[in-house]
N, C-alpha and C positions, 0 to 999 in steps of 0.2 A: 228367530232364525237368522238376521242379519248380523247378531253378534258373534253367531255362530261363522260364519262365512269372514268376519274382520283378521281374526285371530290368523288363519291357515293362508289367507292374502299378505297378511305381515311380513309371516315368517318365508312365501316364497320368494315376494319383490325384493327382500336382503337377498335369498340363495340366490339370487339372478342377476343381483345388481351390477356384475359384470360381465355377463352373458354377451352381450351386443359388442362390449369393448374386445373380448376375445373371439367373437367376427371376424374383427376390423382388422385387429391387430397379427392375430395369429394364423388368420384364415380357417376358422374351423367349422364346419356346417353348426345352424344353430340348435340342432340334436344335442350337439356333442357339447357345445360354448354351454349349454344351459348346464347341463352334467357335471362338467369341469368345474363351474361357476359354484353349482351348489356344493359339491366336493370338499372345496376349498375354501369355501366360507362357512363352511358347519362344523369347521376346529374353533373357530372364532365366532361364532354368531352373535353373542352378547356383547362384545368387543362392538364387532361391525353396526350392530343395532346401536348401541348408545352413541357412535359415532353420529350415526346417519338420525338419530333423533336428534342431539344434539345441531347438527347445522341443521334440518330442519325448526329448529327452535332459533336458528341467528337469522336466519333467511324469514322467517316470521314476523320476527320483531323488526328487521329491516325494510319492510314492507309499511311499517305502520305511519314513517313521514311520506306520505304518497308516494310508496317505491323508490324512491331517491337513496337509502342504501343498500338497496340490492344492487345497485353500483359496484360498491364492493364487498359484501358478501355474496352473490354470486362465482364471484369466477375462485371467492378463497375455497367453496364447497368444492367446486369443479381440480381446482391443486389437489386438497385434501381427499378427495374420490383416486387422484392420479397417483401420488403416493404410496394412498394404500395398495393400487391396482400395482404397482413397480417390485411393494416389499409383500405381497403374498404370491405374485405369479414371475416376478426379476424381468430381465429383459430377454426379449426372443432374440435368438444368435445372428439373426440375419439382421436385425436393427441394430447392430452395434456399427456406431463411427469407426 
């Protein structure tokens, strides 16, 4: 029964994975941010998965000299998360300089 329950955790924490940032950023109730979220990342979910497996896997192995490079693989994950959030959602009108 717990393998059962891994699989449908997987695939929502991708759909969601920017649910909070479209909060923040867009101001939208988190009804609606999770909606948009999965939306927009269920043209791309394999994409977005091997992404997010993949730094999951640098952020791992960074970990292994007593955290000491999670120094910098931390904040490359957190770029690479902001990136991607820029080229599937662009920038909201009101944020532009």
């Amino acid at each position: 029964g717990f393998i059962v329950l891994i699989l449908p955790g997987v695939y929502l924490a991708v759909g969601q994975v920017f649910a909070s940032v479209l909060v923040a950023d867009r101001g939208l109730s988190p009804g609606e941010a999770a909606g948009i979220s999965r939306q927009a990342v269920g043209h791309k979910w394999w994409q977005i998965f091997g992404l997010m497996a993949a730094l999951f896997g640098i952020n791992l192995v960074a970990l292994i000299p007593f955290g000491g490079g999670v120094i910098l693989s931390w904040p490359m994950t957190v770029l690479a998360m902001g990136v991607l959030y820029r080229r599937i959602f662009g920038v909201a009108p009101d944020a532009q300089l």
